[in-house]
N, C-alpha and C positions, 0 to 999 in steps of 0.2 A: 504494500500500500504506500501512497505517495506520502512525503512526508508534509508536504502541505495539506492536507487532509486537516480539518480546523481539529482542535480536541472532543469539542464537543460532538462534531459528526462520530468521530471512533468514538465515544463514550457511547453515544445513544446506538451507536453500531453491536458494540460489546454486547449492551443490554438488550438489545433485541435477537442476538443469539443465543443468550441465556433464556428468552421468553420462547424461544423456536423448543431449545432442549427441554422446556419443559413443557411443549407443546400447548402453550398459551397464545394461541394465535392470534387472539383478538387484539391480546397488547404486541404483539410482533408488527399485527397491520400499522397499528397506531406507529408503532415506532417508525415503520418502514414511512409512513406519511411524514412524521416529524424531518427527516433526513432528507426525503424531495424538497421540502420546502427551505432547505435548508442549499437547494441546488445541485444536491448530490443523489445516484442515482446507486441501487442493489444491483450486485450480481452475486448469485447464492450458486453456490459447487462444490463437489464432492470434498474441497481442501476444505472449507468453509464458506464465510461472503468478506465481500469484499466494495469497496464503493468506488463510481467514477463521475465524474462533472457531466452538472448536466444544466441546462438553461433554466433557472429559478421561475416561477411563475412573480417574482418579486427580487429585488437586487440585492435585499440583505443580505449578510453572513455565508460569500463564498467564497471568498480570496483568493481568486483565481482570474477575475478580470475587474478592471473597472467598473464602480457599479453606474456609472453615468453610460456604458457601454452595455450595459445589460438591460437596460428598460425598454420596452419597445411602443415605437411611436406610430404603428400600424392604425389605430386609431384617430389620428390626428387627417386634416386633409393632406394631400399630395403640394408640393411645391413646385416641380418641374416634372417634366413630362418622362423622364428616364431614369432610373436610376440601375447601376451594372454593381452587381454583387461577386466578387471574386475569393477562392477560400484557399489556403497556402498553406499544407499539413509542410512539407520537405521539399525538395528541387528545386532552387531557386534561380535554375536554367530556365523553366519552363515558364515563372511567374515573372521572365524579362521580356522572353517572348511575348507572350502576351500584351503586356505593356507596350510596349516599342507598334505592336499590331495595332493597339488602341491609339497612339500616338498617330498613326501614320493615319489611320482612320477611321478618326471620333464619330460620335454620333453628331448628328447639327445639332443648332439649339442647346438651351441647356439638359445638365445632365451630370450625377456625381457617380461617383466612385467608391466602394465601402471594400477594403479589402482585409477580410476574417484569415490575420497571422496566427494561425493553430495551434501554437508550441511548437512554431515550427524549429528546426536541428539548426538552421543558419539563422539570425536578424537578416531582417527584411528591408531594415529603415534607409542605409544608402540605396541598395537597388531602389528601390521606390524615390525615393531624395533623384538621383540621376536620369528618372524618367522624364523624356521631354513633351509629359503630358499637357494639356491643355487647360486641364483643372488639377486642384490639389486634390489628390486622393485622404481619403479618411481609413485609416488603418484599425483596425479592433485587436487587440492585442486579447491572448489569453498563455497563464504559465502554465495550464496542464490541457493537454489533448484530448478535449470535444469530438464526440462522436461525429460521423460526417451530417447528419439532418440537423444537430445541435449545430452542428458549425455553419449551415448554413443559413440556420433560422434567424441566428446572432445578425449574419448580416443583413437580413432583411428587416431584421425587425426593426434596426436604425434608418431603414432607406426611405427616402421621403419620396420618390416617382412616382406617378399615376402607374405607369408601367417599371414594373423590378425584373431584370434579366439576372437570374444565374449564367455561365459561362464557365465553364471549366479549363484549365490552362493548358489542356492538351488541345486546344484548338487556338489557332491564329488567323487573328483578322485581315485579309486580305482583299477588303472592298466593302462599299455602305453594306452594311450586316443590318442595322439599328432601320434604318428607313422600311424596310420591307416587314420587318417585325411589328413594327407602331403601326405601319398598314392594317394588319389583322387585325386589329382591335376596334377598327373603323365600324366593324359590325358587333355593335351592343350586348350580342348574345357570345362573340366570344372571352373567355376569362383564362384561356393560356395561348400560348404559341411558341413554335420552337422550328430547327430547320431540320428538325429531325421527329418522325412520328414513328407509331407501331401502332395497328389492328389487329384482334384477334374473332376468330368465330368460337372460342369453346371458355375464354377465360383462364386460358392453361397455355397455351402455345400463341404467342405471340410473333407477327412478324412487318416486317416492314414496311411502311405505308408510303402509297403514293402523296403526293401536295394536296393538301385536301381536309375536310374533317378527321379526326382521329383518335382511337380509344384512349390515345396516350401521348404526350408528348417526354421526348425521350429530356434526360437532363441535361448532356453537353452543353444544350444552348437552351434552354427554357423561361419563358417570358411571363411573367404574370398581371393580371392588374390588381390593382389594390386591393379593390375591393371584395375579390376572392380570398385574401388571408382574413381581412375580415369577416366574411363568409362563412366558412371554409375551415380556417382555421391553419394553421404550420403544418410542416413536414415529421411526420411521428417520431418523435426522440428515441424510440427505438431503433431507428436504422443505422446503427453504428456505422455499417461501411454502404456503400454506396447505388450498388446493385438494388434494382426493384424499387427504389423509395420513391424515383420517380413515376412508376405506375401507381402505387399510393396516392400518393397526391395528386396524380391526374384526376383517378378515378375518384378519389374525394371534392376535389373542384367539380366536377360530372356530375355527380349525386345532388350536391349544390346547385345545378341549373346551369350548369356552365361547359360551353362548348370549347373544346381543345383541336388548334386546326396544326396540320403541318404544314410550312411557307413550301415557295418555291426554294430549290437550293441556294442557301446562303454564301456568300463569298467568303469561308474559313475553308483553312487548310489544317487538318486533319494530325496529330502526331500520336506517338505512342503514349495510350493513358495509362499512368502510374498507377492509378488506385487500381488497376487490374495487373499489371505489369511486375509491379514491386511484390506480390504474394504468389507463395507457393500453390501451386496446382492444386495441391490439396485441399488449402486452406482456401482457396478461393470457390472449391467447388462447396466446402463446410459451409461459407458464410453464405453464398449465392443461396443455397439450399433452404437455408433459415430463414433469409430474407423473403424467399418466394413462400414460404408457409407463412408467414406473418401477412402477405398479401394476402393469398387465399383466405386465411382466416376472416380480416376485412372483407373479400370481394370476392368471393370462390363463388359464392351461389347469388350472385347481379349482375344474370344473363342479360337484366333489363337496359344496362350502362352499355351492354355492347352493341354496335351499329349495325353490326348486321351478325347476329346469332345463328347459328345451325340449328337444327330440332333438336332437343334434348335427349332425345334419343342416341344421336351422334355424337357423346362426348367418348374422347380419347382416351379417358384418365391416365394420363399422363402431366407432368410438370415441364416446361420451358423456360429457362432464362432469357430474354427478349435478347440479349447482347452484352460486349464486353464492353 
């Protein structure tokens, strides 16, 4: 366990393993509640349990980020038309690229920048200092590593756009990216957009979609408007890594009344994504695995979200990871 771990979290942590062993569940729940609230989150396993950061529903007592950095202004109205959410676990090759892509080709109009430093292994603060961006970017700092939908929530939940684009740093901007995206949204009914979708007929096997409406928009590039986390709601803190979270949240913006279109292809250029790249074969099939039963759980039986469904009859049962 981290040793910035507040005391009082491992206090109430101790004590709720004590109330496990003696199969007092009701004060374990309670405990387990006092610990969320406190920012930190349960993971229980055969060694024991153990806690890790997680986005407070309040900024008190986490000491792991700024609490001016933790409150979220999602509620508030929108001040400029854009805002680009960027998240920075390690490589900070990839987070210049990016940069330098954004440099050469901003969004017009106004438009800021929030970029969620993860704990990340290197400081981030000169690479960014030496970007010859156009606006001052705003950095979210945190010293222990946020699950990836925690880390991403963080920075939206700062961003003030009508429209919030995640972007993931394995793509580079190579042409107006930002114009065709804001297009989407011309039509009132839609509430995401990305240059990347997936369709599925069975709610298990997901595959690639044409420009068009879509069950899902994929995360690399994913657009949101405001009013949908309002709505809607954040990206489930459960998804520690990264796989599936973005069909989650599709399909919960979906549920919500909210249509998800894929653009025509966007002008980024494609590289190798870490979050898949950097884990063992294994482990990636482990988490993929876990991730897509967390979907399911959510959305296994809302054949109704999907656009164009097979009889029921026709399911595969089978599981699919939509992609890497």
């Amino acid at each position: 366990m981290s040793e910035r771990v507040p005391d009082e979290v491992r206090r109430l942590l101790a004590d709720r393993s004590a109330a496990r062993s003696d199969r007092d569940f009701a004060r374990a729940d309670a405990l387990r509640d006092a610990i969320q609230a406190l920012g930190w989150d349960i993971q229980d396993g055969v060694s024991g349990s153990t806690v890790r950061p997680m986005l407070p529903p309040a900024s008190a007592g986490t000491g792991y980020a700024r609490p001016e950095d933790l409150a979220s202004r999602i509620a508030e109205p929108a001040e400029l038309p854009l805002s680009v959410v960027l998240v920075v676990d390690d490589h900070p090759a990839d987070l210049a690229r990016m940069l330098r892509g954004l440099a050469a080709h901003p969004p017009a109009g106004s438009w800021s920048l929030g970029i969620v430093a993860n704990a990340p292994a290197e400081p981030i603060d000169d690479l960014v200092a030496a970007a010859s961006l156009p606006i001052q970017p705003r950095v979210l700092a945190t010293t222990e590593r946020l699950g990836w939908a925690d880390a991403v929530n963080l920075g939206m939940r700062r961003a003030m756009g009508a429209i919030i684009v995640l972007l993931d740093t394995s793509l580079e901007p190579a042409g107006d990216w930002a114009a065709p995206l804001l297009a989407a949204f011309d039509d009132p009914r839609v509430g995401l957009a990305g240059g990347w979708g997936v369709r599925s007929a069975d709610g298990r096997q997901f595959e690639d979609a044409e420009p068009g409406e879509v069950d899902a928009v994929e995360g690399y590039c994913l657009s949101v408007r405001r009013e949908v986390l309002r709505a809607a709601g954040e990206f489930d803190h459960r998804f520690r890594w990264y796989r599936n979270a973005d069909l989650d949240f599709s399909f919960k913006a979906r549920d919500a009344g909210w249509r998800a279109v894929r653009t025509a292809p966007l002008p980024f250029t494609r590289h190798e994504h870490r979050g898949y790249a950097a884990l063992d074969p294994d482990e990636r099939a482990r988490l993929s695995k876990r991730n897509f039963y967390r979907f399911l759980k959510h959305w296994g039986d809302r054949r109704d979200l999907l656009l164009d469904p097979e009889p029921a009859g026709h399911d595969h049962h089978h599981e699919h990871d939509h992609r890497a």
